[in-house]
C-alpha positions as CSV (number, residue, x, y, z in Angstrom):
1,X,-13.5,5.0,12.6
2,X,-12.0,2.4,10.4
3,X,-8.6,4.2,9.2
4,X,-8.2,5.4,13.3
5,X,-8.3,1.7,14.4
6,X,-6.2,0.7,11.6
7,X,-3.7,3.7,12.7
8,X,-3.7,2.1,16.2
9,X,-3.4,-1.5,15.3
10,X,-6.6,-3.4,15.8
11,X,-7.8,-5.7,13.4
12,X,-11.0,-5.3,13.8
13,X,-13.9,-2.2,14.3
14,X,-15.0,-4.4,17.0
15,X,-11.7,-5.1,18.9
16,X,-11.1,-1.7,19.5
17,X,-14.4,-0.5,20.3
18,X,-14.0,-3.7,23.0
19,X,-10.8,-2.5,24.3
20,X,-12.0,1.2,24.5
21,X,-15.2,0.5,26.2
22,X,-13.3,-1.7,28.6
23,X,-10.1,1.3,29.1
24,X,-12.6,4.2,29.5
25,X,-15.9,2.7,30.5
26,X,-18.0,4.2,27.4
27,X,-18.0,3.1,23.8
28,X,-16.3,4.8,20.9
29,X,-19.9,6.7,20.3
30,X,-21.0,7.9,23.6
31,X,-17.3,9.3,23.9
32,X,-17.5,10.9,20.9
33,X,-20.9,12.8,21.2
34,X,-20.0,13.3,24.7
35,X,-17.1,15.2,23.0
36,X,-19.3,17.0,20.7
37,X,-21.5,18.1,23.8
38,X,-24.1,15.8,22.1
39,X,-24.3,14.1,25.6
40,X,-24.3,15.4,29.1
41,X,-20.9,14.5,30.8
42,X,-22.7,13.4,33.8
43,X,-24.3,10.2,31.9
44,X,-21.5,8.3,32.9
45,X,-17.8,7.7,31.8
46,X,-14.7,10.6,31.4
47,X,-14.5,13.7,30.3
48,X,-13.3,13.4,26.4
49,X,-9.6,14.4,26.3
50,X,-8.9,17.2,23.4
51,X,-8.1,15.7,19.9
52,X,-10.2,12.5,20.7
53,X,-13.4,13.7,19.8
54,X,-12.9,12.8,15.8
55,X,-12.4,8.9,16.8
């Protein structure tokens, strides 16, 4: 995740996750296995847009 939060301009692994959480209502992680189909989409946040999943 480091090089996509750098892409993006956070300083920080922790910033981002922060500000994702807070945009989309699920961290970095659940939005990514959500993605994968490693979590049912029902547990809560959005449906993972295509091309996000390899955040």
């Amino acid at each position: 995740m480091r090089r996509s939060v750098e892409r993006v301009g956070y300083g920080s692994e922790s910033a981002f996750s922060t500000a994702f959480k807070r945009e989309l209502g699920v961290s970095p992680l659940h939005y990514r296995r959500q993605a994968r189909g490693l979590v049912a989409a029902s547990s809560g946040g959005p449906s993972p847009a295509p091309g996000l999943s390899d955040l």
